[in-house]
N, C-alpha and C positions, 0 to 999 in steps of 0.2 A: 790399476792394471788388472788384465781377466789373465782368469787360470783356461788353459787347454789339459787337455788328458786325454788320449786316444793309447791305451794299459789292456795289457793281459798280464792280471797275476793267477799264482797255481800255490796252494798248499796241498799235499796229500793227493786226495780226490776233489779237493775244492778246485772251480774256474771260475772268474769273474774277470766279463772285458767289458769296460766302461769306454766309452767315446761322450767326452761331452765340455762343455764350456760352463764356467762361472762369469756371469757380467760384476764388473770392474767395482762393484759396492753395493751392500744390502747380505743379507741372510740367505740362504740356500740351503732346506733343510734336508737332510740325506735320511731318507725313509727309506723303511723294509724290515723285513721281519727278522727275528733272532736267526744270526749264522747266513745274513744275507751279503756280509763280506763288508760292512761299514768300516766297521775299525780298522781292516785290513786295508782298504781305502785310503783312509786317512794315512795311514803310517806310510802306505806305501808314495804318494804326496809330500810327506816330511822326510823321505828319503831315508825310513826305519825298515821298510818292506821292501824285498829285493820284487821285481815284477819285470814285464818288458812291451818297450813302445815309447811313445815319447809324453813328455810332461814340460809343460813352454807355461811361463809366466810372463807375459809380457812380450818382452824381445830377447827376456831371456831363456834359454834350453836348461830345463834340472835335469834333462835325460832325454838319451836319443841312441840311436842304434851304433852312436860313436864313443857313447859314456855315460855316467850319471855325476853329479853336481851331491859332494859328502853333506849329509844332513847338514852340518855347522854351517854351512855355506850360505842355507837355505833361507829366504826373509820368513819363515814360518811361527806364527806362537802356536803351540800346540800342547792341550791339554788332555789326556787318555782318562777313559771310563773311570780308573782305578789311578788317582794321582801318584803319581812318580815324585815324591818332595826327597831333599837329603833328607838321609835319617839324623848325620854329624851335625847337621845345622842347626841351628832354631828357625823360628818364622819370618825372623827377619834377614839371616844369614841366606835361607833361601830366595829373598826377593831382593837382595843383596845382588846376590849372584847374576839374577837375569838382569838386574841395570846395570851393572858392570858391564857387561857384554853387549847391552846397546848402548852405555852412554846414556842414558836417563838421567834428566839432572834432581836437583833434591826437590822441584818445584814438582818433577812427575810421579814421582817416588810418594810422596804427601797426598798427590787426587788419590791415585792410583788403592792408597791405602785406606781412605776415607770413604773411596768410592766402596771397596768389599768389604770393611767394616772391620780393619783386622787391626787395629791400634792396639787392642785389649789382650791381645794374641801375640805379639811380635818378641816378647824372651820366652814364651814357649815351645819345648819340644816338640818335631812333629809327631813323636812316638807316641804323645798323650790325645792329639788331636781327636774330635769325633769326624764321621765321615762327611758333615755336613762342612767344619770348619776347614779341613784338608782340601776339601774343593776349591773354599774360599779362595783359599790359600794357590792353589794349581792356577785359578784364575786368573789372581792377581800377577803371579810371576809371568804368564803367560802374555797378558798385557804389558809390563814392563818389558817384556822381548823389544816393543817398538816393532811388531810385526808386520809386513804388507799384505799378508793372511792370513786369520787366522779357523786355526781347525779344531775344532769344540767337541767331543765325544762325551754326552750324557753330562754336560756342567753340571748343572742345575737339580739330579736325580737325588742328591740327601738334603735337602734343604727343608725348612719350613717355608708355608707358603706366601710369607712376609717377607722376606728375604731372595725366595725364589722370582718374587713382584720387581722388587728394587733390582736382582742383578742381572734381570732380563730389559730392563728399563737400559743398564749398561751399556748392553750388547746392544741393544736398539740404536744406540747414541756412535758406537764407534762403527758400526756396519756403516754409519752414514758417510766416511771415508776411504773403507775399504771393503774387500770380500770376505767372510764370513761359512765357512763350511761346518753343518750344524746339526750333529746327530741328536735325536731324541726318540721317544716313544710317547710322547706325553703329547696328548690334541690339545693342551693351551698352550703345550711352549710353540707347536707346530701355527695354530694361530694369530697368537699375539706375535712372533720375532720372523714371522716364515714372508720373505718377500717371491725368492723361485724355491723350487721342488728338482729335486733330483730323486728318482725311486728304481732302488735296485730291487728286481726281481726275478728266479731262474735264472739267476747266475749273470744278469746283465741290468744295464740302466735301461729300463724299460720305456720312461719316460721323465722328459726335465722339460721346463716350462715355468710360469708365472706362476706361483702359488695358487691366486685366486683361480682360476683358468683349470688348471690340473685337478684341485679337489672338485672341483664342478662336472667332469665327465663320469658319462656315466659308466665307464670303465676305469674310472681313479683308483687310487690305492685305499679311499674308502669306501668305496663305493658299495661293495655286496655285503660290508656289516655292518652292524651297529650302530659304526660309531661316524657314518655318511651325513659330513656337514659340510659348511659351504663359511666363508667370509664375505661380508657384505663390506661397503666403503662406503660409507655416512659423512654426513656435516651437524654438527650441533646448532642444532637452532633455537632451543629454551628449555631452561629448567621450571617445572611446576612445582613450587613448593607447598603447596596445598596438598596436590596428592600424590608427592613424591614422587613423580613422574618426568623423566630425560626426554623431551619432543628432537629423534635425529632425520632431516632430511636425507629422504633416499630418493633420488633425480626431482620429481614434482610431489613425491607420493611423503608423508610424515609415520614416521614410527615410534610408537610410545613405550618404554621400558623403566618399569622400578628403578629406580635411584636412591642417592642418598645426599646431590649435589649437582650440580652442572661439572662436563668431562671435557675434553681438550676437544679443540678445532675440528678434526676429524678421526671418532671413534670409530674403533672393527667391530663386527658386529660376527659373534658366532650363532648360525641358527642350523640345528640339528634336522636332518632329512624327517625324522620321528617325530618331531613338532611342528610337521606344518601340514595341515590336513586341506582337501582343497570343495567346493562349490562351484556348481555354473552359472549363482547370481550371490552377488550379496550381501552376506546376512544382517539386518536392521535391528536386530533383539540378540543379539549376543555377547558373551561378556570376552568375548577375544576381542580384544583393540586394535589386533595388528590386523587390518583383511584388505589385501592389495593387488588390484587387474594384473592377470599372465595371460602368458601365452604359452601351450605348452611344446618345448623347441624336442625332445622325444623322451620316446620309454625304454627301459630296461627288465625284460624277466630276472626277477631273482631265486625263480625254484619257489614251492612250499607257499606258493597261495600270494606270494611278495611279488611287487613291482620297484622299480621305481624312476621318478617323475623328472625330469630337467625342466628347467621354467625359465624364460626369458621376465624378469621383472623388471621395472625402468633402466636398460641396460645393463643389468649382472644378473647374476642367475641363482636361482634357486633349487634346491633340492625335495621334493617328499616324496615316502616313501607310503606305499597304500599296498592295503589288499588287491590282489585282480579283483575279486568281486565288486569291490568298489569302483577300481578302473573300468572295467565293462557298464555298470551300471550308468558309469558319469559320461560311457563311449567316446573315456579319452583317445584323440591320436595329435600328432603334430601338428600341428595348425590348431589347436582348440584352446577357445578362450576359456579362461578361469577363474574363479576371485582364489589366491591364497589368504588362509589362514595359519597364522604365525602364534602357537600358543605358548613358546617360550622362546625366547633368545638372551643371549648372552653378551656383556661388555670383553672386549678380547683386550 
């Protein structure tokens, strides 16, 4: 089932009016900068946040200009920045608690527990916990809700990054059933788990869309800094064990990345706007591997001597980011062929 939310909520001097739709399964990550109203979002969603307008899952109404549906009511797992565990309980009195109230039987209770790692954990205090295991732990109860949505605020922010691998591999697996509302700040959770983009900005959802698609404009929410990358969608076609190298098809064009093994069916591929420099033929003598025909579909002034490039590459798109001098030089415009070079990318 898909969520609606057409909301004006108000704190203080805060306003944020969202209008927009989650599709019925996958990740949806809720980007924006500190104090851009996420969490308020969220709560207000789980029916913790008083707001007004309406909120329809499905066929059913959480809220309408007739009423609002008591959080209890609500099919929500919901997990906040700063997890909420009983303090009277232990680890397992808390996961306890949420199968009781869905009904979980002992068969769910055992993945669920295996799945976050918390066997080791379960007659411990939460008062002792660190902030990494208490996530665990918010998780896991959260999953045992037996939720038909669930809303994730910063899961993953105390973790190591061994852990942060496997429980984002989780979410992966249960988005594939349902919807998934998924705040972070972090550019790998955003592109390994992000299927759509929601991004609140000046006080509104500025823009929601397909993941791939939204980081790709040249007006996206990365777009004027740093950290302007794109996901590509590959197929694995060979592992080189000789020189450690992952061969992933991208449409006819081949791309070669440091490994350590052959990776699943269809890896993501993060390549940063900063790592990919461009040519108008080329280059035969170069120790970049990756160098691949565009087109380029248009520019962007970023201020301070900065451009940057949108590239139509065997149907998905590319990002780089250049000097004007360079873009004058190369007398980029729309329409101009190019070879990208790709000097670093990333397994997502």
């Amino acid at each position: 089932m898909s969520l609606q939310v057409d909301l004006k909520l108000r704190r203080g001097d805060f306003r944020l009016t969202v209008n927009g739709r989650l599709p019925e399964r996958g990740v949806t990550i809720l980007f924006g900068v500190s104090g851009a109203g996420k969490s308020s979002l969220l709560k207000a969603i789980a029916g913790l946040q008083p707001c007004q307008g309406l909120i329809r899952f499905g066929d059913q109404v959480w809220q309408d200009e007739g009423g609002s549906l008591p959080a209890h009511r609500r099919p929500v797992g919901l997990m906040l920045q700063k997890p909420t565990l009983f303090p009277h309980l232990d680890v397992a009195g808390n996961l306890r608690f949420a199968a009781r109230r869905s009904g979980a039987d002992a068969g769910r209770w055992r993945e669920v527990v295996a799945l976050t790692e918390l066997q080791p954990l379960l007659t411990r205090g939460v008062a002792g916990l660190s902030g990494g295991e208490a996530q665990r732990v918010a998780l896991a109860r959260a999953l045992l809700t037996e939720p038909d949505l669930l809303l994730l605020d910063e899961p993953l922010s105390a973790l190591d990054a061994e852990r942060r691998q496997a429980l984002m591999a989780v979410i992966t697996r249960v988005a594939e059933r349902l919807p998934v509302l998924y705040v972070t700040h972090q550019l790998d959770e955003v592109m390994t788990l992000g299927d759509h983009l929601w991004w609140l900005d000046q006080g509104g959802l500025r823009e929601q869309g397909e993941l791939t698609e939204r980081l790709a404009g040249l007006h996206g929410p990365l777009a004027a800094g740093g950290q302007a990358a794109v996901v590509l969608h590959t197929r694995h076609r060979h592992y080189d064990p000789q020189h450690h190298l992952l061969e992933l098809a991208l449409g006819e064009r081949v791309l070669r990345l440091p490994a350590d093994g052959p990776r699943g069916d269809a890896p993501r591929l993060k390549v940063a706007a900063r790592d990919v420099s461009l040519t108008l033929t080329a280059a035969r003598d170069s120790s970049v591997l990756n160098i691949l025909p565009a087109r380029v579909d248009g520019l962007r002034d970023l201020g301070h001597g900065q451009c940057l490039v949108r590239l139509d590459c065997e149907g998905q798109w590319l990002l780089a980011r250049l000097s004007t001098l360079s873009r004058d030089s190369l007398d980029l415009r729309p329409g101009s062929t190019v070879y990208a070079q790709i000097k670093a990318a990333a397994l997502v």
